[in-house]
Backbone as JSON Lines, residues from 0, in Angstrom:
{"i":0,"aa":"X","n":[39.65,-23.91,-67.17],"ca":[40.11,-23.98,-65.82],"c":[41.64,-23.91,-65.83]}
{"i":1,"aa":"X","n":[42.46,-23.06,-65.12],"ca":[43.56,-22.66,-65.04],"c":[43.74,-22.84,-63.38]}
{"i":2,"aa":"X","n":[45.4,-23.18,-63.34],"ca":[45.41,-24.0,-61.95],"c":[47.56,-23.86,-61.3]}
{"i":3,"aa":"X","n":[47.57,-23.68,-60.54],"ca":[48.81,-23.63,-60.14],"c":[49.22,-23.53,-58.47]}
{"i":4,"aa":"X","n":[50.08,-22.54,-58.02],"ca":[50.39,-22.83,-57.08],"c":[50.22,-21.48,-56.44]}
{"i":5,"aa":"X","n":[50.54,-21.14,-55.0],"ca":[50.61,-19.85,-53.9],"c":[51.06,-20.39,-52.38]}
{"i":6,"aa":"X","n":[51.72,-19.17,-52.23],"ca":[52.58,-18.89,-50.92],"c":[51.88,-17.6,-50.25]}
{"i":7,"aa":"X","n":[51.54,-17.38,-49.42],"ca":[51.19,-16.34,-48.59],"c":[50.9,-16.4,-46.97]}
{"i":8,"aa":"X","n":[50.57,-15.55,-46.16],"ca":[49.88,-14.96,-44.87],"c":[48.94,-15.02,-44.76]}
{"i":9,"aa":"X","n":[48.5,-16.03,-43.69],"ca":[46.9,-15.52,-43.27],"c":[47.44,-14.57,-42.16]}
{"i":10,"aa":"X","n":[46.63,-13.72,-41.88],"ca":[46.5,-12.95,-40.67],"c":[45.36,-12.48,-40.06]}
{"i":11,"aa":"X","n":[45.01,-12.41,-39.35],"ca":[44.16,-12.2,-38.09],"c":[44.24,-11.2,-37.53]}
{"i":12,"aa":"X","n":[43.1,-9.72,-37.23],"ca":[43.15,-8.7,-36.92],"c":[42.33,-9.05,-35.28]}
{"i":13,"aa":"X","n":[42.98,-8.99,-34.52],"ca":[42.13,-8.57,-33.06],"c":[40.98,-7.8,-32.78]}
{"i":14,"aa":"X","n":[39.7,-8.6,-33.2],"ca":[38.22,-7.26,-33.04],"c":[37.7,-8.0,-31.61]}
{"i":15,"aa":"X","n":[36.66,-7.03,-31.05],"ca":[35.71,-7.5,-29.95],"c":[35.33,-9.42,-30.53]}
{"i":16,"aa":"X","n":[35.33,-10.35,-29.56],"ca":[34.72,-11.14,-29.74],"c":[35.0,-12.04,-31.06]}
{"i":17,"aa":"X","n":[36.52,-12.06,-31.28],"ca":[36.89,-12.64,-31.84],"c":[38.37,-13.52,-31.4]}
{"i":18,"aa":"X","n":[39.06,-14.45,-32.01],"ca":[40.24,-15.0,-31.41],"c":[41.03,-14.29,-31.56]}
{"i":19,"aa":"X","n":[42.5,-14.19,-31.03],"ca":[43.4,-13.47,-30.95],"c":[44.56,-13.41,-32.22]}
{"i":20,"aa":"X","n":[44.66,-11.88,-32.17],"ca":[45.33,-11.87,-33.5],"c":[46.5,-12.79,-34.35]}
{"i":21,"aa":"X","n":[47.0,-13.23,-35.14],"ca":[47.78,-14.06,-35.48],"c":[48.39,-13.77,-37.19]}
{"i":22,"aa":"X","n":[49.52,-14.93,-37.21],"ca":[49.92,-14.99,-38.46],"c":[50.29,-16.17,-38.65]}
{"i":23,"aa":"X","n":[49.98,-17.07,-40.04],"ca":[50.06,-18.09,-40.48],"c":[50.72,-18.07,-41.48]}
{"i":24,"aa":"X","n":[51.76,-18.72,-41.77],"ca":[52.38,-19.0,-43.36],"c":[51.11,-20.15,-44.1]}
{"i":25,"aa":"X","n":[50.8,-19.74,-45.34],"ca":[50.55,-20.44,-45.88],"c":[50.74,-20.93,-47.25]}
{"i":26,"aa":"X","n":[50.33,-21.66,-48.0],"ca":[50.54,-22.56,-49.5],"c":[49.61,-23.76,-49.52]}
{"i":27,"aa":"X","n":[49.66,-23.74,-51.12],"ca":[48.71,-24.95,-51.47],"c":[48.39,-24.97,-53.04]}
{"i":28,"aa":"X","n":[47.48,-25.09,-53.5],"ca":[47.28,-25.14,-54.74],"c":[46.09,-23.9,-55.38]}
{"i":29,"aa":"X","n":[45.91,-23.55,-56.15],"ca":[45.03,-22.55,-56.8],"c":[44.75,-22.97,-57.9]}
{"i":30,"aa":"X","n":[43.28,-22.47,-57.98],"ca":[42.45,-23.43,-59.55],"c":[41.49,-22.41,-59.47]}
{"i":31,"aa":"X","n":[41.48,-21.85,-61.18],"ca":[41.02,-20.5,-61.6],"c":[39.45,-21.2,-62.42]}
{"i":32,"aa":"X","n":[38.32,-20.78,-62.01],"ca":[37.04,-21.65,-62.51],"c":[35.98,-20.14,-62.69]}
{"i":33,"aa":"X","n":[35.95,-20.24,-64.23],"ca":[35.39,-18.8,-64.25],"c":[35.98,-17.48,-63.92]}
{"i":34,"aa":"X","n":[35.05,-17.0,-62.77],"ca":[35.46,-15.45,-62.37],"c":[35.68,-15.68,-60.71]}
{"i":35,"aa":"X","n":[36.09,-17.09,-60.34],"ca":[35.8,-17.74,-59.19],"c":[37.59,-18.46,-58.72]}
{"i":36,"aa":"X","n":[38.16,-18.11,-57.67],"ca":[39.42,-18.65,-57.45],"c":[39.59,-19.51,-56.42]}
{"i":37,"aa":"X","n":[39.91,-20.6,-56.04],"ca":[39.42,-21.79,-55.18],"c":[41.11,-21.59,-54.34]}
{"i":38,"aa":"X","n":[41.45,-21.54,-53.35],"ca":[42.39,-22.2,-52.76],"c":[42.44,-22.97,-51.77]}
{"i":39,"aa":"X","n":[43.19,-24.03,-52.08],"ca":[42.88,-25.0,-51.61],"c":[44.35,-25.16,-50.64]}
{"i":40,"aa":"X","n":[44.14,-25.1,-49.46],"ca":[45.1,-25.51,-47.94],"c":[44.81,-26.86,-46.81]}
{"i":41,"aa":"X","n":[44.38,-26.21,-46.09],"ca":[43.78,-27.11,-45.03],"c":[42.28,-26.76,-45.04]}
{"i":42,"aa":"X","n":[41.68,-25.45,-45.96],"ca":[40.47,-25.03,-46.11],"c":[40.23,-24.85,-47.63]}
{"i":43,"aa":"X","n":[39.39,-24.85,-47.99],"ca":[39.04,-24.29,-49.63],"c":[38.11,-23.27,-49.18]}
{"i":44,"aa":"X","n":[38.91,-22.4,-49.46],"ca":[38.24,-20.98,-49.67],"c":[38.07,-20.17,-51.15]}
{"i":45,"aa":"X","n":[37.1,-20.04,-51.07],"ca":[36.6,-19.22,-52.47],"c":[36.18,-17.9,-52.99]}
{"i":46,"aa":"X","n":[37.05,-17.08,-53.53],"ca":[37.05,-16.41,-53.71],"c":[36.65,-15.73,-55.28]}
{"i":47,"aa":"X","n":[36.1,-14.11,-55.31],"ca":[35.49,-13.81,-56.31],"c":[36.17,-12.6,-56.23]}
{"i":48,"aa":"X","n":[36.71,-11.62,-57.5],"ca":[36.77,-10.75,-57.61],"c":[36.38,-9.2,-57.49]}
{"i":49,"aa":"X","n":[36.67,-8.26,-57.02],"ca":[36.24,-7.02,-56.31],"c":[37.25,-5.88,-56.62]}
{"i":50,"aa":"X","n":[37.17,-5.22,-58.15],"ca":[38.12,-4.65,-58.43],"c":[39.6,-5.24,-58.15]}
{"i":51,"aa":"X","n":[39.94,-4.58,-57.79],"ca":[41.97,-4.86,-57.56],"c":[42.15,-6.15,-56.32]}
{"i":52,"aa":"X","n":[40.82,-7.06,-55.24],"ca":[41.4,-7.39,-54.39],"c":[40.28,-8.71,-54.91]}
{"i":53,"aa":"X","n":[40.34,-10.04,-53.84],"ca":[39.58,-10.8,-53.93],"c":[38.79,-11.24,-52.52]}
{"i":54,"aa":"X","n":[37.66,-11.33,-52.51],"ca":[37.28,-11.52,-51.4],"c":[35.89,-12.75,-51.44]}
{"i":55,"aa":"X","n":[35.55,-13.49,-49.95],"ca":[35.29,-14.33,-49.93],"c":[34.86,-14.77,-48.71]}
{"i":56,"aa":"X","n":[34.72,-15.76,-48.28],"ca":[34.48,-16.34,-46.92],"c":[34.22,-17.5,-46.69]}
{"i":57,"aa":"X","n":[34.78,-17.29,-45.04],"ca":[35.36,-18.9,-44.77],"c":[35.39,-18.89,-42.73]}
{"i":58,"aa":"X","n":[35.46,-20.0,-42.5],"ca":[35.11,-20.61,-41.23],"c":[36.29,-19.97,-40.09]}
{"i":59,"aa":"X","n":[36.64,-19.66,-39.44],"ca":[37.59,-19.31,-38.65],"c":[37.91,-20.41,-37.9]}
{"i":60,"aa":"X","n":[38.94,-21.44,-37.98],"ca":[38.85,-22.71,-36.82],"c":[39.03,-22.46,-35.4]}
{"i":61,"aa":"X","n":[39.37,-21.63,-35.01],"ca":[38.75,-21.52,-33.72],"c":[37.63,-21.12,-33.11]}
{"i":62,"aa":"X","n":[37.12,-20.73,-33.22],"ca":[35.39,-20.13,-32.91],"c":[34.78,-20.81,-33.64]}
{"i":63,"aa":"X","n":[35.11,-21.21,-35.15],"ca":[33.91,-21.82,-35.59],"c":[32.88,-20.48,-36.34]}
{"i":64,"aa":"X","n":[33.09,-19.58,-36.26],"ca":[32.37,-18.44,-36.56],"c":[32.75,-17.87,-38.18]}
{"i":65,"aa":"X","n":[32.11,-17.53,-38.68],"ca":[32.15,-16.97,-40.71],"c":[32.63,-15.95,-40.34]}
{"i":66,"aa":"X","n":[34.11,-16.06,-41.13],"ca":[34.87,-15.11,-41.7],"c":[34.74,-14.34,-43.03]}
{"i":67,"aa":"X","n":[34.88,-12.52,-43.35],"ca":[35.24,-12.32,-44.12],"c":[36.61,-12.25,-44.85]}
{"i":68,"aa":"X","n":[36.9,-13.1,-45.73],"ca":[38.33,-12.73,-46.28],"c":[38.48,-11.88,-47.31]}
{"i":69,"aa":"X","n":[39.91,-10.87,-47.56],"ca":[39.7,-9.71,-48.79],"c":[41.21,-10.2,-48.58]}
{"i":70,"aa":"X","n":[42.07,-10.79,-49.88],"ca":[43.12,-10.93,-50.56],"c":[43.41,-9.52,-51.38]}
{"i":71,"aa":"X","n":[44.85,-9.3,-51.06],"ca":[45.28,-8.1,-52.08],"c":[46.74,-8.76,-52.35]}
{"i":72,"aa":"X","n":[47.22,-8.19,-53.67],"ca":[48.13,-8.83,-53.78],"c":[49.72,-7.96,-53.65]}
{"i":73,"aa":"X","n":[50.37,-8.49,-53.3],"ca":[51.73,-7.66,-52.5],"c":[52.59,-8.39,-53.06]}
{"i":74,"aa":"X","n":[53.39,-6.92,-53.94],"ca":[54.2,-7.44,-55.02],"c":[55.88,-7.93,-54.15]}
């Protein structure tokens, strides 16, 4: 298990029937378990590898409704 830190963007794309688009700074901690990447914020979201990006899913707090997430990394 390998473990450290991250800084990034959530962002939010505007579709039918979803909340309104947005951007979040975020950070927190990261812990590498397997082929499996945990970050941990105000949510633990978990993510698995998909060629070059990581993707995963997680709760949207406003709606309450399952999100897909796809992480790429931006050098």
């Amino acid at each position: 298990m390998r473990g450290g830190t991250y800084a990034g963007t959530w962002s939010n794309r505007q579709v039918a029937g979803s909340t309104r688009a947005s951007r979040t700074d975020i950070a927190g901690t990261v812990v590498v378990k397997g082929k499996r990447v945990i970050l941990g914020d105000r949510r633990d979201l978990i993510l698995t590898p998909a060629g070059d990006m990581l993707h995963g899913l997680t709760i949207d707090p406003g709606n309450h409704r399952a999100l897909a997430a796809y992480l790429e990394r931006v050098p």
